[in-house]
C-alpha positions in Angstrom: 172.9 82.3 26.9 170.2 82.5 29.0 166.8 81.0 28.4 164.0 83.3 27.8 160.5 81.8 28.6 158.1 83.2 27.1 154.5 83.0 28.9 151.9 81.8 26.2 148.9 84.0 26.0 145.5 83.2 28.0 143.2 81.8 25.0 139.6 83.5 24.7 137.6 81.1 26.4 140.1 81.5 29.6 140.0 84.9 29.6 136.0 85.3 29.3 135.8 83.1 32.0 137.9 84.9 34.3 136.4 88.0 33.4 132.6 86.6 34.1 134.2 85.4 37.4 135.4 89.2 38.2 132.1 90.9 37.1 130.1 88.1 39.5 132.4 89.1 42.3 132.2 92.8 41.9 128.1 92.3 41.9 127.4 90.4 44.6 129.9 92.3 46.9 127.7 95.5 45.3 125.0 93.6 46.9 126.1 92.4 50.1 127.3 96.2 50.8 123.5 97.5 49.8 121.5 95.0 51.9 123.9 96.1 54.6 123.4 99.9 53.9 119.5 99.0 54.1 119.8 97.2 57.1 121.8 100.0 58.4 119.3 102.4 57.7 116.2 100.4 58.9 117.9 99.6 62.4 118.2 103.6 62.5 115.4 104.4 61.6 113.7 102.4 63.7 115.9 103.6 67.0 114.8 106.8 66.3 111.3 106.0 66.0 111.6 104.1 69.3 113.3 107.3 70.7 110.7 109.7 69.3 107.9 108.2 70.8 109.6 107.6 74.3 110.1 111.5 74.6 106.5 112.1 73.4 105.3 109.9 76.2 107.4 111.2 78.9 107.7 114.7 77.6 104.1 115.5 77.2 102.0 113.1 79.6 99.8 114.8 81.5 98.1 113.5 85.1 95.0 111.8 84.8 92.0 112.7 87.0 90.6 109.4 88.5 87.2 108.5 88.4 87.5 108.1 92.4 86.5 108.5 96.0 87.7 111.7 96.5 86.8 114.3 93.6 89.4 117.2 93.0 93.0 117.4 91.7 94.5 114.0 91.1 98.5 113.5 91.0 98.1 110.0 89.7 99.5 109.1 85.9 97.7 106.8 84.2 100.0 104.7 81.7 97.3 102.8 80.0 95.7 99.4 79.5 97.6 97.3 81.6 96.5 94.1 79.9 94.7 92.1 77.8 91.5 90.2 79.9 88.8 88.1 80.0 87.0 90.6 82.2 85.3 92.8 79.3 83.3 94.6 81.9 86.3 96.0 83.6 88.9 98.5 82.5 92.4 97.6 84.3 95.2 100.5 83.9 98.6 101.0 85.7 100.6 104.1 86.7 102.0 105.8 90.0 100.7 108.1 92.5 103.1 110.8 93.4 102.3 112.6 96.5 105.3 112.7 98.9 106.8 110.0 96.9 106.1 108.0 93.8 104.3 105.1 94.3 103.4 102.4 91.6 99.7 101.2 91.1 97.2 98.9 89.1 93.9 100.1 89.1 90.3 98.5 87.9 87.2 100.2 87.2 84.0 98.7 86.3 81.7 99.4 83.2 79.3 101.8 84.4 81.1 103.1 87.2 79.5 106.3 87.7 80.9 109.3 89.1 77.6 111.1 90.4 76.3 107.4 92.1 76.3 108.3 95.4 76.4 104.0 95.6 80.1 104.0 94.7 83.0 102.8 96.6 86.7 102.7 95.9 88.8 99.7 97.6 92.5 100.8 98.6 94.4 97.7 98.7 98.1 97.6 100.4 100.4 95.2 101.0 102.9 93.3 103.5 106.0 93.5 104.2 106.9 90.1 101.9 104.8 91.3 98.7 104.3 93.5 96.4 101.5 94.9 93.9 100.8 92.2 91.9 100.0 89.9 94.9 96.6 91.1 94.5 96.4 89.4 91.3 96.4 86.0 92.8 93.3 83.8 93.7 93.4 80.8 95.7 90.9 79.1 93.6 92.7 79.4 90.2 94.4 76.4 89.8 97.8 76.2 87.8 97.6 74.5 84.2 93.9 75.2 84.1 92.0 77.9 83.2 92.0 80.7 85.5 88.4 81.7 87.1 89.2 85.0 88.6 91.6 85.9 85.5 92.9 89.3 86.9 93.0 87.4 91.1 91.3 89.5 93.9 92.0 92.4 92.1 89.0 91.3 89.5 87.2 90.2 92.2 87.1 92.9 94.0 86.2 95.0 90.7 82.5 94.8 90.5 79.6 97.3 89.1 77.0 96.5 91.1 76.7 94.3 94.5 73.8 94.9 96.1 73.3 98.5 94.6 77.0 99.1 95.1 79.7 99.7 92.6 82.9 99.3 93.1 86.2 100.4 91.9 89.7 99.0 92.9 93.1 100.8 93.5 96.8 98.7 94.4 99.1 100.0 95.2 103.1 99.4 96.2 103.2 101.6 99.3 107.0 100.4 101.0 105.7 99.2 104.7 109.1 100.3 105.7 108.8 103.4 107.8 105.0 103.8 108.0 103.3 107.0 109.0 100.0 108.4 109.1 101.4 111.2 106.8 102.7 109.3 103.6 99.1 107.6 103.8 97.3 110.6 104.1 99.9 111.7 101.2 99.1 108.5 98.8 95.2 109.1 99.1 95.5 112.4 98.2 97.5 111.9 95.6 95.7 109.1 93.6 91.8 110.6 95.3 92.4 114.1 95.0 91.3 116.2 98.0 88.6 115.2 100.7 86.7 118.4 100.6 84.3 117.0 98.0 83.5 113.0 98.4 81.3 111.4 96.2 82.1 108.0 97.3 83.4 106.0 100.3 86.7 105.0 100.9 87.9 101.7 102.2 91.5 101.3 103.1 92.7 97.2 103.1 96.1 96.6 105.3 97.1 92.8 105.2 100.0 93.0 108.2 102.6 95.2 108.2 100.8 97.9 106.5 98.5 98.1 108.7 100.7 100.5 110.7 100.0 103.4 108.6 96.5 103.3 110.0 97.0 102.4 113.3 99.5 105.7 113.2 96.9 107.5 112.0 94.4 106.5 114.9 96.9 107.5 117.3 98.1 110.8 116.5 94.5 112.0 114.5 92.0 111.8 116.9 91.0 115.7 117.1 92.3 116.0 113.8 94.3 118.9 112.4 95.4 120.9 109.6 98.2 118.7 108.7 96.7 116.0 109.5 92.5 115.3 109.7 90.6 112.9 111.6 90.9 109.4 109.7 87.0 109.1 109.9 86.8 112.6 107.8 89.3 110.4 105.1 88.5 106.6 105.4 85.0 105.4 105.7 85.9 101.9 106.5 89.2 100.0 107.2 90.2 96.2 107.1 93.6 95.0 108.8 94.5 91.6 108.4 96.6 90.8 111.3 97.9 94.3 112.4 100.3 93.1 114.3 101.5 96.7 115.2 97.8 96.8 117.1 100.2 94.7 119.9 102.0 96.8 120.9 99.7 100.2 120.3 96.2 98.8 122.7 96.6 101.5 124.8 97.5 104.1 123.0 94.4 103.1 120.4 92.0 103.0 123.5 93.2 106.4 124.8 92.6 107.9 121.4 89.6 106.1 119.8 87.1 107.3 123.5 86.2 110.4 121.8 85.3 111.6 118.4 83.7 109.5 115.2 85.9 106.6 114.3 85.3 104.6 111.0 83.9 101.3 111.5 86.3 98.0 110.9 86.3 94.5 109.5 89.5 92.5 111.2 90.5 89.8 109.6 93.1 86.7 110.7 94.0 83.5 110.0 92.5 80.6 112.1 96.4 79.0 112.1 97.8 82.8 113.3 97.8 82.9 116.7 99.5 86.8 116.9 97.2 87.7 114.1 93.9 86.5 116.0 95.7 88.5 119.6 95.8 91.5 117.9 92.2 91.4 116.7 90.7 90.9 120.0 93.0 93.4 121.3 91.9 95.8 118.3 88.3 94.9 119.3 88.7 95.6 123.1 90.3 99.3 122.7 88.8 100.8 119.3 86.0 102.8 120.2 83.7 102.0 123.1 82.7 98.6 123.7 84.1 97.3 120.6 81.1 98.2 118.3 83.0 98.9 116.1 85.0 96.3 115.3 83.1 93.1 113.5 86.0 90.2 113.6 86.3 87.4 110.5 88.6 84.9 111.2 88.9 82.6 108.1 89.9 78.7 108.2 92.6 77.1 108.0 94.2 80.4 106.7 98.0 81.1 108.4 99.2 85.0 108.6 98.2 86.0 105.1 94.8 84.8 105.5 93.8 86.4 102.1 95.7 84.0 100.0 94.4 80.8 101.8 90.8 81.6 101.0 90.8 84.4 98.6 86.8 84.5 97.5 85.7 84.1 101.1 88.1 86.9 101.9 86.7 89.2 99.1 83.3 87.9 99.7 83.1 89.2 103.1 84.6 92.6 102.8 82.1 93.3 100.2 79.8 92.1 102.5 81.3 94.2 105.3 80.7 97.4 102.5 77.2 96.9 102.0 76.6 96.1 105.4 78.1 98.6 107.5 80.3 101.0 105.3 76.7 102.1 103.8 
């Protein structure tokens, strides 16, 4: 005969216990799933919101006119404040120029800079071929770990309301060295300046090294000037290479063109330790315009090819100086 077991029955304090255990679990897996749902929903919510606002600022940006030297239609877009400063006095904004191509910029403009002051200047800064935009930003005399005296570099330098009766408003941009022509600079001015035919201010055009091929391209093929492309005197009221180098192998062809016709005046600048730098400025100074009036040298000490970075306030100091001098 076979065994039967009989199981004895769970008492009542087992069975509440059990029961407690099953409620607990069922609740706070209830909860887990709803802080998950909300999470859900607030990581959603939030990519959408992120989304909505990217199309709003994409979709229905519009180009900003530029306070600028050359009044008219500007194709620049104008993101915003670029940061936060020290500089109270100055505005700082970031954006591109599109012209013949896009072309990123940071731009400062002081308080007060105003458009009908026939006392206003806007500084184009370029680059080299080994740097970009936010070179400008540097200062040789801010010293790492310490507090920085020029808090926004050259560029806040540069970025002044009034220097001897002169205010001034600053423009740098990422124009690629690679492939210059007289043609995509005439493009870029246009495109953050508007057009020429009504200036009221003066334009000064900074090429550190390689960049200063777009001007010396300019020089040679604009000396008449022409429909496509004007006389760079009718554009630029003042230029300042830094070592063209491209001025080397151009003399001639800068003499030939620069015999006739109004020519802009120019500050060239070179490092005492750059030998090529300091050839092509005496070269620039023997064949631009007649008998090299035109041409005021600055050699700066102890500086190597980018002088500008080995003694940035002496380098700021005298093309402000060149401005009020001779630009005016």
């Amino acid at each position: 005969e076979k065994e039967i077991k009989e199981i004895a029955p769970m008492d009542t304090k087992d069975s509440s216990v059990l029961s407690s255990s099953r409620k607990l679990c069922r609740s706070t897996v209830c909860a887990s799933l709803k802080q998950w749902r909300l999470c859900g929903i607030a990581l959603l919510s939030a990519f959408l919101l992120v989304l909505l606002v990217t199309f709003g600022i994409f979709h229905f940006r519009h180009p900003a006119s530029l306070r600028a030297a050359k009044k008219g239609t500007s194709n620049a877009l104008v993101d915003g404040t670029v940061f936060g400063t020290t500089d109270k006095d100055k505005k700082f904004t970031t954006g591109s120029a599109v012209g013949q191509e896009k072309v990123p910029f940071l731009r400062c403009v002081p308080t007060g800079y105003d458009a009908s002051n026939a006392t206003r200047v806007e500084i184009m800064l370029l680059h080299g071929a080994s740097f970009r935009k936010e070179k400008w930003l540097y200062h040789s005399e801010n010293i790492d770990g310490e507090e920085k005296i020029y808090p926004q570099g050259m560029l806040g330098e540069f970025c002044v309301s009034k220097v001897d009766g002169v205010s001034v408003a600053v423009t740098v941009l990422d124009l690629d060295v690679g492939g210059a022509t007289a043609e995509r600079l005439l493009s870029l001015i246009r495109s953050v300046y508007g057009s020429e035919q009504d200036r009221n201010a003066r334009l000064v055009v900074v090429t550190p090294s390689a960049s200063g091929a777009f001007v010396v391209d300019w020089i040679i093929k604009g000396g008449g000037g022409s429909a496509n492309l004007p006389s760079l005197s009718s554009i630029v009221d003042g230029w300042v290479p830094v070592a063209a180098y491209s001025v080397l192998s151009n003399a001639q062809n800068i003499q030939a063109a620069t015999q006739t016709g109004n020519w802009p005046p120019v500050l060239a600048v070179y490092g005492k330790k750059d030998e090529k730098g300091e050839t092509s400025t005496e070269l620039l100074k023997a064949n631009y315009g007649i008998g090299g009036t035109l041409v005021r040298k600055k050699k700066i000490k102890n500086a190597h090819h980018p002088a500008y970075l080995d003694d940035s306030g002496y380098f700021v100091s005298s093309v402000l100086s060149f401005i009020t001098e001779t630009v005016f």
